[in-house]
ROBALUM-106158 format. One record per residue (C-alpha): residue in three letters; z negated, y, x negated. Coordinates in nm, 2 decimals. Layout:
N
+------+--------+--------+--------+
| rest |     zz |     yy |     xx |
+------+--------+--------+--------+
|  Ala |      Z |      Y |      X |
...
+------+--------+--------+--------+
% end
This chain:
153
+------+--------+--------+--------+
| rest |     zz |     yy |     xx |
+------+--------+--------+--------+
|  Unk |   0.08 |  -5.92 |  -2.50 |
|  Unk |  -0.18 |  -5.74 |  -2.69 |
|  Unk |   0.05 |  -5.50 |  -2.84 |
|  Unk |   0.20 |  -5.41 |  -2.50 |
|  Unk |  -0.12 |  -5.36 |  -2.39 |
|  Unk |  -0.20 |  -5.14 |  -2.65 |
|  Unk |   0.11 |  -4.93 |  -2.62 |
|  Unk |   0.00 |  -4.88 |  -2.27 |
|  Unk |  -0.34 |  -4.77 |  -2.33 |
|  Unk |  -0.24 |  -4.50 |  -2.61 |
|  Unk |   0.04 |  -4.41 |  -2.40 |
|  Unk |  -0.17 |  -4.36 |  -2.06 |
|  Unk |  -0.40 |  -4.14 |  -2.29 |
|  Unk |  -0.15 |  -3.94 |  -2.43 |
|  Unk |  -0.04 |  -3.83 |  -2.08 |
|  Unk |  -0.41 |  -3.75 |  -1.96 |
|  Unk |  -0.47 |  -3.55 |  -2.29 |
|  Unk |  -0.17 |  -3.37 |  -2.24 |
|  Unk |  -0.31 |  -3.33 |  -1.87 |
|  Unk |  -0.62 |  -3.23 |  -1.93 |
|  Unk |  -0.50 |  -2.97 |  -2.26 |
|  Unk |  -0.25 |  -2.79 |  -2.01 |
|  Unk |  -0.50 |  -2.79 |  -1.72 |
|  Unk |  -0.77 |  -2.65 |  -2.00 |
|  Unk |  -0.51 |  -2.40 |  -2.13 |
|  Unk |  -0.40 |  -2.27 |  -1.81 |
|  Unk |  -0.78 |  -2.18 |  -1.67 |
|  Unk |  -0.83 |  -2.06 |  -1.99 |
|  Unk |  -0.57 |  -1.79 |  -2.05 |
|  Unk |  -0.48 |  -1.70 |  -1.70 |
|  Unk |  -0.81 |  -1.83 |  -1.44 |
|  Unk |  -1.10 |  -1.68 |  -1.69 |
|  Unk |  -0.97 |  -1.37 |  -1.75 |
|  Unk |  -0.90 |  -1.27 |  -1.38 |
|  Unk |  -1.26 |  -1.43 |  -1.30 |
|  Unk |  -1.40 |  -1.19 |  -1.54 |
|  Unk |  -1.20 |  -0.89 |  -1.51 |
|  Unk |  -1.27 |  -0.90 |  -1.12 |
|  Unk |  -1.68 |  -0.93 |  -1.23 |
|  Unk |  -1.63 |  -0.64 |  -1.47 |
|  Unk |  -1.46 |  -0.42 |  -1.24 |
|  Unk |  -1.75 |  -0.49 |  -0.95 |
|  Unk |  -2.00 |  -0.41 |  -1.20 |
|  Unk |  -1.81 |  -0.06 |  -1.27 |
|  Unk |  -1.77 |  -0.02 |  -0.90 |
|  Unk |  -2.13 |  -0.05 |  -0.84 |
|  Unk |  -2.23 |   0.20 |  -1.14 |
|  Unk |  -1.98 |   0.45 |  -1.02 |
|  Unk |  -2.07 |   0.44 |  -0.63 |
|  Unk |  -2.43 |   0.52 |  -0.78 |
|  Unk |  -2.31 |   0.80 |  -0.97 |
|  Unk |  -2.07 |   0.94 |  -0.70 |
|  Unk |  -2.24 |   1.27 |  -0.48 |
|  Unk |  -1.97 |   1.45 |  -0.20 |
|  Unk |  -2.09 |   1.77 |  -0.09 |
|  Unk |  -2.10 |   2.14 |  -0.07 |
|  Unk |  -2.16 |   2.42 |  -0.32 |
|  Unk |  -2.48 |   2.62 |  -0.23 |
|  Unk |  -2.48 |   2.86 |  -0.54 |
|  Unk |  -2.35 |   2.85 |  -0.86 |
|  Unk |  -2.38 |   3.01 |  -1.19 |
|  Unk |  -2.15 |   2.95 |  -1.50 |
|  Unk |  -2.31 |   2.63 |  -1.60 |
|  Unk |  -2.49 |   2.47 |  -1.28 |
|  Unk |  -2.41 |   2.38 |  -0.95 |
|  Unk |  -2.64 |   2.35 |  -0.63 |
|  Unk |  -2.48 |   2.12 |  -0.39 |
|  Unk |  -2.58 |   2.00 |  -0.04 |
|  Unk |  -2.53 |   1.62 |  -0.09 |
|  Unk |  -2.34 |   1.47 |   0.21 |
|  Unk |  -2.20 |   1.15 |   0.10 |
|  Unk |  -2.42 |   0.93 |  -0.20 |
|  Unk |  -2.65 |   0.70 |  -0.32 |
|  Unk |  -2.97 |   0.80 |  -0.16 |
|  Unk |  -2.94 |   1.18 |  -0.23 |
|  Unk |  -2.79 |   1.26 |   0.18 |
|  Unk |  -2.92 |   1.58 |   0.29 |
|  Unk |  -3.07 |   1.72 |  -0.02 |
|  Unk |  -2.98 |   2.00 |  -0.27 |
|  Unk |  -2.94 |   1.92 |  -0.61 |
|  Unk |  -2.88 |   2.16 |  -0.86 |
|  Unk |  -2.63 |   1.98 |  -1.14 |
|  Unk |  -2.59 |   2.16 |  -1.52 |
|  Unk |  -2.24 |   2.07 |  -1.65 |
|  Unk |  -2.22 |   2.06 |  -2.05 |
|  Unk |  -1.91 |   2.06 |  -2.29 |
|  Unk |  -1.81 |   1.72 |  -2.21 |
|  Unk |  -1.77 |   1.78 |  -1.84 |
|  Unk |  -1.45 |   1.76 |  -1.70 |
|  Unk |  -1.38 |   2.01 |  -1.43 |
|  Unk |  -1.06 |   1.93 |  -1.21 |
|  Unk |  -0.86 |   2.06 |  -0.96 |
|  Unk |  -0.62 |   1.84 |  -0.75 |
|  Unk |  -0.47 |   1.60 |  -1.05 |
|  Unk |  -0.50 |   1.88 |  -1.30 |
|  Unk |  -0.77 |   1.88 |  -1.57 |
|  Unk |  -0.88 |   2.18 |  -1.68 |
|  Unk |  -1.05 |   2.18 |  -1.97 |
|  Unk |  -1.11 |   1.98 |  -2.28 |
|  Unk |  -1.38 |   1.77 |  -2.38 |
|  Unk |  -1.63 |   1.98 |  -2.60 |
|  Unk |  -1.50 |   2.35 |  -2.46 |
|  Unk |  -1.76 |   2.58 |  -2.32 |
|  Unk |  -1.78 |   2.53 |  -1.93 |
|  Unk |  -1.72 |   2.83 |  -1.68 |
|  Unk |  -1.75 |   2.69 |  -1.34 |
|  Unk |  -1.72 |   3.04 |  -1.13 |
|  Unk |  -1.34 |   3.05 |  -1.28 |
|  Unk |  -1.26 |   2.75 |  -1.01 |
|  Unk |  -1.53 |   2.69 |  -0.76 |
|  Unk |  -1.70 |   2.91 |  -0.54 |
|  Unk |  -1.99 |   2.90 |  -0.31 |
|  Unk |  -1.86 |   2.69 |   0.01 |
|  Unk |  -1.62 |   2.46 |  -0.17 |
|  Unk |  -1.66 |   2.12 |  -0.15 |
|  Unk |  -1.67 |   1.88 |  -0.44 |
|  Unk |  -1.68 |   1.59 |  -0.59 |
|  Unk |  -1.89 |   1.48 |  -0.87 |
|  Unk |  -2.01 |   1.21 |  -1.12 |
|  Unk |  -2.38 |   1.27 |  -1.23 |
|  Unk |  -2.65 |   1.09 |  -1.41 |
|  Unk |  -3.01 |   1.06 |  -1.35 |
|  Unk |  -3.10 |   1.38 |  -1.56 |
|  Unk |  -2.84 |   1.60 |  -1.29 |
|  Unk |  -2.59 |   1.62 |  -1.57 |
|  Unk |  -2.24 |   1.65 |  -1.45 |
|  Unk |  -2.00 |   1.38 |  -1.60 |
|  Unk |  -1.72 |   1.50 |  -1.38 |
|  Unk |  -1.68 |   1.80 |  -1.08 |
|  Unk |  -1.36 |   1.75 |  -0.88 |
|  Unk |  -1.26 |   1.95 |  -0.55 |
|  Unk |  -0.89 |   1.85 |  -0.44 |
|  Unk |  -0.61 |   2.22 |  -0.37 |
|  Unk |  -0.71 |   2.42 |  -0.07 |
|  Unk |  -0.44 |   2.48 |   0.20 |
|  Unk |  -0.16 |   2.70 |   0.02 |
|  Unk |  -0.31 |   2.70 |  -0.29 |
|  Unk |  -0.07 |   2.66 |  -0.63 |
|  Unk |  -0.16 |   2.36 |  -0.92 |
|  Unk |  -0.26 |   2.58 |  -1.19 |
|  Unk |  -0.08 |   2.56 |  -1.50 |
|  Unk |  -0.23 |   2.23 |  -1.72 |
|  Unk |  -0.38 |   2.24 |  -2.06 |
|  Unk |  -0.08 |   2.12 |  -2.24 |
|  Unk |   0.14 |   2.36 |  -2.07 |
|  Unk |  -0.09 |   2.68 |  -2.20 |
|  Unk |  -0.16 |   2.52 |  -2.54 |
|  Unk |   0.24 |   2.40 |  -2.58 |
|  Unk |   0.36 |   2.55 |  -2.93 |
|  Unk |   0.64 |   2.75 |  -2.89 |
|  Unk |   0.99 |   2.72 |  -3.07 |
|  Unk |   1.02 |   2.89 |  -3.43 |
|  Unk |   1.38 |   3.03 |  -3.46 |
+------+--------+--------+--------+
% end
């Protein structure tokens, strides 16, 4: 009697550890890691949206950028002249243009009246400047394309 009962009892716990460990396992590995990624990607979401200004180039030289802020933060209505440094990346449609530490010419692809996109930080540096093709306008040839090495014969 005392040994049936005993078999029982480790049996019964056997199941409920196995219970519990696949129960443990399986929020582990699959329920954390969506629970997290989903609170790391808000917490991007919210630092981009901050960094995020839509409007329309006012004057330009080859380095800065005055824009007439239409869409962001808190910035709606103003002018904010942006400086863009090596690391900027200046696109056009899904082409990037440039590489990260090249010299910056913005007059090449923007001109007064376009309107952009850009990432900025709070010291009006430009992390990113982005204004989609205009009506008939070509994608311009990409950076690999101009820097491919040709064939030796």
């Amino acid at each position: 009697m005392l040994r049936s009962k005993m078999i029982a009892l480790l049996t019964g716990c056997l199941i409920i550890g196995a219970i519990l460990g696949f129960f443990g396992g399986f929020y582990t590995y699959k329920i954390y890691p969506q629970v997290h990624a989903m609170k790391v990607a808000q917490a991007a979401q919210a630092r981009l949206s901050g960094e995020l200004r839509h409007g329309t180039i006012t004057s330009m030289g080859v380095d800065t950028v005055a824009i007439k802020v239409t869409q962001g933060p808190a910035d709606i209505g103003k002018t904010l002249a942006l400086r863009a440094n090596p690391n900027t990346t200046i696109q056009v449609g899904s082409i990037v243009l440039n590489r990260s530490g090249e010299p910056v010419d913005l007059t090449k692809w923007y001109k007064v009246g376009d309107t952009v996109d850009m990432l900025t930080r709070d010291d009006l540096m430009m992390d990113a400047i982005f204004r989609p093709l205009k009506q008939g306008e070509e994608p311009v040839e990409t950076i690999q394309q101009s820097q491919a090495p040709t064939a030796r014969k």
